[in-house]
C-alpha positions as CSV (number, residue, x, y, z in Angstrom):
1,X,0.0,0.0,0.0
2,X,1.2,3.4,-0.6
3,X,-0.3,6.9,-1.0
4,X,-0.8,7.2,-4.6
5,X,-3.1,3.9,-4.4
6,X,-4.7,6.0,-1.5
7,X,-5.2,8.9,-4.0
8,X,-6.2,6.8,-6.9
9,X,-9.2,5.7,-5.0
10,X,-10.4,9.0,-3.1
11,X,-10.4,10.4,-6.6
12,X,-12.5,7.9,-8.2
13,X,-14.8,8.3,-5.2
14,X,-14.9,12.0,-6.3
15,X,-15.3,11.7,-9.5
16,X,-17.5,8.9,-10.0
17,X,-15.4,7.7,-13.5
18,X,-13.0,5.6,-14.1
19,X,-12.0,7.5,-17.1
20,X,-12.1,11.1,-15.6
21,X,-10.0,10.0,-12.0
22,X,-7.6,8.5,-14.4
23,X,-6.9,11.7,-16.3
24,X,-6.9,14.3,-13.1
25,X,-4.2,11.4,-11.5
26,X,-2.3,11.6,-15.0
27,X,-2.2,8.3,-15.3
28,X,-4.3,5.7,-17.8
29,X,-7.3,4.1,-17.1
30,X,-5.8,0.4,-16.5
31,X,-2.9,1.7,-14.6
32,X,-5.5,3.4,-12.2
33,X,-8.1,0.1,-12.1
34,X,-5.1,-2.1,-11.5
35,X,-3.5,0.0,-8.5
36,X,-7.1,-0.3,-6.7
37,X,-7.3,-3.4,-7.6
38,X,-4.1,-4.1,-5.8
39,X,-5.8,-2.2,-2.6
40,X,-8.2,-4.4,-2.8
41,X,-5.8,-7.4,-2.7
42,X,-3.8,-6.2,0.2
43,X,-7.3,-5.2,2.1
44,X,-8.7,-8.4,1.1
45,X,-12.3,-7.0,0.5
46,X,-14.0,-5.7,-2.8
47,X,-13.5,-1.9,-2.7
48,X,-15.4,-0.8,-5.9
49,X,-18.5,-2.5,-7.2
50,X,-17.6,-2.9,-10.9
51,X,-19.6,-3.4,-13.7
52,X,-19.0,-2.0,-17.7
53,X,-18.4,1.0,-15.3
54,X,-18.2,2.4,-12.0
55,X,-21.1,1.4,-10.0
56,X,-20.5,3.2,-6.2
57,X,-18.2,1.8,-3.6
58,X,-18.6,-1.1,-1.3
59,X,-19.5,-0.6,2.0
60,X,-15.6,-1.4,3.0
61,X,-14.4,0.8,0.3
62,X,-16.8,3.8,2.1
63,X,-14.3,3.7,5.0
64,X,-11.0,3.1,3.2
65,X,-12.3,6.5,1.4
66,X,-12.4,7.7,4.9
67,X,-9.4,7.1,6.4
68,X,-7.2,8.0,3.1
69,X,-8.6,11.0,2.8
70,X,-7.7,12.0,6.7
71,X,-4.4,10.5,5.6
72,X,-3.9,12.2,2.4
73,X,-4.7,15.4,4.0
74,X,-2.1,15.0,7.3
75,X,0.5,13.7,4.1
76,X,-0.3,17.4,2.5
77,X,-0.2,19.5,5.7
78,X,3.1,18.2,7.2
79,X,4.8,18.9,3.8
80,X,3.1,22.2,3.7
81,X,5.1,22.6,7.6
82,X,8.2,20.8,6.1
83,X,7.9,23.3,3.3
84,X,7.8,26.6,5.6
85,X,10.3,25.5,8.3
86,X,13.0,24.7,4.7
87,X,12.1,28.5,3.9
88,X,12.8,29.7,7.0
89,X,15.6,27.6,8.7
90,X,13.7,27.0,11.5
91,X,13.4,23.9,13.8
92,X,14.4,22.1,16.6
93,X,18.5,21.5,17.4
94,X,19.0,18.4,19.9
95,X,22.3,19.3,22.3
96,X,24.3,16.3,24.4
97,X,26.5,18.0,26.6
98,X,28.6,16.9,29.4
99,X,27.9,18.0,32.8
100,X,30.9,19.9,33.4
101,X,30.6,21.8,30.3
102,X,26.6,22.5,30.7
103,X,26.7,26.5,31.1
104,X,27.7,26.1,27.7
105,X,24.5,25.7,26.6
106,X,22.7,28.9,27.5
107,X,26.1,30.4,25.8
108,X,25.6,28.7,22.9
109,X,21.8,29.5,22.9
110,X,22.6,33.1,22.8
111,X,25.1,33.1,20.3
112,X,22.6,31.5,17.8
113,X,20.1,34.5,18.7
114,X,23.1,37.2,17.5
115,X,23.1,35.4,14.6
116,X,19.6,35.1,14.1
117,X,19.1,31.6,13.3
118,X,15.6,31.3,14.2
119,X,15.9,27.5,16.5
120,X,14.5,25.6,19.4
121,X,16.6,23.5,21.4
122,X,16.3,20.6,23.1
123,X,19.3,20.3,25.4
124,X,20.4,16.6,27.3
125,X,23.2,16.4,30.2
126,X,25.0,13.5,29.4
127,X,28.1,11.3,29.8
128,X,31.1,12.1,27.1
129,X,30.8,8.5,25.7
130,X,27.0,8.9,25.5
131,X,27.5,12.3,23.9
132,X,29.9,10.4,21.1
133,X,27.8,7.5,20.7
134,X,24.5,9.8,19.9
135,X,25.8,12.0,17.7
136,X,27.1,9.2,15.7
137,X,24.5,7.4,15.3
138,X,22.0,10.6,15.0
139,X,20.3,10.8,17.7
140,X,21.6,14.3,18.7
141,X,22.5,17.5,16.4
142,X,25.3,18.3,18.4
143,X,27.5,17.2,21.3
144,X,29.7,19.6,23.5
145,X,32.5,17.1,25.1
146,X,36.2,16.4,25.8
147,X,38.4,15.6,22.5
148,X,39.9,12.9,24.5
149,X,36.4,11.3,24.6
150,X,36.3,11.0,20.3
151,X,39.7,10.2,19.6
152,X,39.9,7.4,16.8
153,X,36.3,8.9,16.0
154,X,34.4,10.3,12.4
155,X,33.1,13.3,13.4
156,X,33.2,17.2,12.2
157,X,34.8,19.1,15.6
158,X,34.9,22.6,16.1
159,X,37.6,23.2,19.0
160,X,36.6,25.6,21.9
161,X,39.6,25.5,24.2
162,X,42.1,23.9,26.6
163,X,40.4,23.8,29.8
164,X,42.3,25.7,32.7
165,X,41.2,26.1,36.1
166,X,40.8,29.1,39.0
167,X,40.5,29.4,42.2
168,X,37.6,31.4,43.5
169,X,36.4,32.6,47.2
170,X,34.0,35.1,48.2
171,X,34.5,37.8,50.7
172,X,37.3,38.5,53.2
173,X,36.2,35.0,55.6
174,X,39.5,33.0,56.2
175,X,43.1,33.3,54.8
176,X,43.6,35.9,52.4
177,X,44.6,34.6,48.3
178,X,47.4,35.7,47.0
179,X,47.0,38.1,43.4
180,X,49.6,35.0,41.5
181,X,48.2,32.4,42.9
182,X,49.8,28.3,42.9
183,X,48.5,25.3,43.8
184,X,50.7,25.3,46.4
185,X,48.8,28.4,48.2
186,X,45.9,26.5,48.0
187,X,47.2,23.8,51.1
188,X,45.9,26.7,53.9
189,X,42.2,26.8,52.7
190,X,39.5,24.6,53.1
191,X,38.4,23.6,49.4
192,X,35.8,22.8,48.0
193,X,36.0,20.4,44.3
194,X,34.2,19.3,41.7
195,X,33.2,15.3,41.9
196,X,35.1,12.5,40.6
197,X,32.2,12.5,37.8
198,X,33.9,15.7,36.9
199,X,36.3,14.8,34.0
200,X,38.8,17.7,35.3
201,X,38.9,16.6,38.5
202,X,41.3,13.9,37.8
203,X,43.8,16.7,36.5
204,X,42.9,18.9,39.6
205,X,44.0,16.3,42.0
206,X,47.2,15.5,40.0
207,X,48.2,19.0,40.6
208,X,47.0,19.3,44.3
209,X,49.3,16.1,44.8
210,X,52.1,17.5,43.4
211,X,52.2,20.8,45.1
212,X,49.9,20.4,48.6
213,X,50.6,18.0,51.5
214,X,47.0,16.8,52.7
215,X,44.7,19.2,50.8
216,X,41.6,19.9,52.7
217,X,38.9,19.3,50.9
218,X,35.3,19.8,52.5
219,X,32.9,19.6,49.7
220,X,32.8,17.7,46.2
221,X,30.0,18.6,43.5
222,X,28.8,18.1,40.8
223,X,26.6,21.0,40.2
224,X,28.7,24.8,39.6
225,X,26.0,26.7,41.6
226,X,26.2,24.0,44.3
227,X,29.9,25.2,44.6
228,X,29.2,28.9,43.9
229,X,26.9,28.5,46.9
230,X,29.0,26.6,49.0
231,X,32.0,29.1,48.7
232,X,29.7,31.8,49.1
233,X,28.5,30.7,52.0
234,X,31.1,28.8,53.8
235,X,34.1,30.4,53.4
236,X,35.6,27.9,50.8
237,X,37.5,27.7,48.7
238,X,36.3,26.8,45.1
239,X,38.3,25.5,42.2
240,X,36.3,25.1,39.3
241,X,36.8,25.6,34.7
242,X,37.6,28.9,34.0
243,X,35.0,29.0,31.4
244,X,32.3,28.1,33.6
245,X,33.4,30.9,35.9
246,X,33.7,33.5,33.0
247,X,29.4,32.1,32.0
248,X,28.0,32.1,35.7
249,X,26.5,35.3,37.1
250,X,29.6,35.4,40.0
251,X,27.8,36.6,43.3
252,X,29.5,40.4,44.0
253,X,32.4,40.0,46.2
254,X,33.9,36.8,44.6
255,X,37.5,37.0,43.6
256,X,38.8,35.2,40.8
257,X,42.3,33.7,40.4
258,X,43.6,31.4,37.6
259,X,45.6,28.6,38.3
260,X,48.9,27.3,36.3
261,X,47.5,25.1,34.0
262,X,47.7,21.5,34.2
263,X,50.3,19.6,31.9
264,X,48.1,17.7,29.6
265,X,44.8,19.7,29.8
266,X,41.5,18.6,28.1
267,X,40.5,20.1,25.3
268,X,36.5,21.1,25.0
269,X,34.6,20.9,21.2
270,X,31.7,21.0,19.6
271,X,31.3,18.1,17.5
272,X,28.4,17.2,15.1
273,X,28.2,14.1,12.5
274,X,30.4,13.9,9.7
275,X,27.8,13.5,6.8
276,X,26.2,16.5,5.9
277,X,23.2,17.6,7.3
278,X,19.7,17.5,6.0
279,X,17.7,19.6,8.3
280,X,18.5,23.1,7.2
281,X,18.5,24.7,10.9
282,X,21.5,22.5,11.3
283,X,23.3,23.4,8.3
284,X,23.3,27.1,9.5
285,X,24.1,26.3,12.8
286,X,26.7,24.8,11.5
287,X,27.6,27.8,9.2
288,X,27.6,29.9,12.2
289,X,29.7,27.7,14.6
290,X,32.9,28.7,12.8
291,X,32.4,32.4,14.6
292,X,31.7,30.7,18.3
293,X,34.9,30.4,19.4
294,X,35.4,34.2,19.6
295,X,32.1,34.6,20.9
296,X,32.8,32.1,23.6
297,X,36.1,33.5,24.1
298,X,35.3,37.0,25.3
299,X,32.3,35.3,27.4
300,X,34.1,32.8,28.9
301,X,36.9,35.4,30.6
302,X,34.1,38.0,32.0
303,X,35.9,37.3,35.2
304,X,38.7,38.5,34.4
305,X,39.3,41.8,36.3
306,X,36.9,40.6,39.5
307,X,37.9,41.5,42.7
């Protein structure tokens, strides 16, 4: 069954002719009898009530009239939709994104406004193998993850940066931070750190080993406000991306300080299949991405100047 059989037989119904639904369908008269009569095969019940001529329909081929013409007419609507949406680049852009990485999105989000690409977004917090493995096989648009995670990978990448880290504390509460500030300054504070789950955390602790003796942590999370709160309120100590630093609103009163960076840092990147897109929101999303990484650039270092 397909839906020119479906329109074959609506038209007859219409037109009450073999002969005149044959010619509005452009096709001849036995091509048209023999695709209903196919219908009829795969339905398993007379359809048309035949004679020299069309006689009516069959009580059976009342309702297929029915239901193909509801059919027929969704068929005709949604390319109608398909047909504005292609005009107007519109539509819906699915996001993976690692936790760690998430402000990104509402960055990303507003840099797609400035260049007014007229999308919705459907944005998913997931791990940096589940980011890769989507995207792949087309469940997502895009993914925002670690290059480490794609390595040996088909995919098209557009590099955001090498992840470094800062130091943050709010207030005067506790120990005073030094303007240069090293790892090893960090061994009088209490800190608080992001969660194993974090995939900077490992590099974080390599350099807390190598610099402090017993580094007191107090709190681990996953979540950046979590921490922003935490410091805020608790006298810690945070150490968190400075790109997530430079997209959260930083409460007044918070001092930045970057870190020296670690030896082998992660690199963060958009990545998005390697075939070419069909949906035409993508393919001017992906247009446009070649321009983010200046965009996210100046956002990403707001807090640069804090005290």
């Amino acid at each position: 069954m397909d839906l020119r059989q479906l329109k074959y037989l609506v038209t007859l119904a219409d037109e009450h002719h073999f002969a005149r639904a044959a010619d509005k369908c452009f096709v001849t008269q036995p091509t048209l009898s023999a695709r209903i009569r196919q219908l009829e095969d795969e339905f398993g019940v007379p359809l048309v009530i035949r004679d020299h001529r069309f006689r009516g329909l069959t009580r059976f081929g009342d309702r297929v009239v029915d239901w193909a013409s509801v059919v027929l007419n969704d068929c005709d609507a949604l390319k109608q939709d398909f047909s504005r949406i292609r005009k107007a680049g519109e539509g819906v852009i699915s996001i993976g994104i690692v936790p760690s990485a998430s402000p990104l999105a509402s960055l990303l989000l507003s840099f797609m406004r400035l260049q007014d690409i007229p999308i919705s977004t459907d944005i998913q917090t997931l791990s940096a193998v589940e980011v890769a493995r989507r995207v792949s096989q087309k469940n997502l648009s895009l993914g925002i993850s670690y290059s480490s995670a794609i390595e040996g990978e088909n995919f098209r990448t557009f590099p955001l940066t090498t992840e470094s880290y800062v130091a943050f504390k709010y207030g005067s509460v506790g120990a005073s931070l030094p303007t240069c500030l090293s790892w090893a300054d960090l061994s009088k504070h209490e800190l608080c750190l992001p969660t194993d789950s974090v995939p900077g955390r490992a590099l974080i602790d390599i350099c807390l080993t190598e610099h402090c003796e017993n580094p007191d942590v107090s709190l681990e999370t996953d979540c950046w406000l979590t921490m922003l709160q935490a410091v805020r309120r608790n006298g810690l100590v945070g150490i968190a991306p400075s790109h997530v630093m430079g997209i959260l609103s930083i409460p007044a009163g918070t001092s930045v300080y970057p870190l020296p960076a670690p030896k082998e840092p992660l690199e963060l990147t958009i990545i998005a299949d390697a075939d070419a897109p069909e949906e035409p929101a993508l393919e001017k999303v992906l247009a446009a991405l070649g321009e983010f990484r200046d965009f996210f650039e100046s956002e990403s270092t707001a807090f640069e100047g804090l005290d």
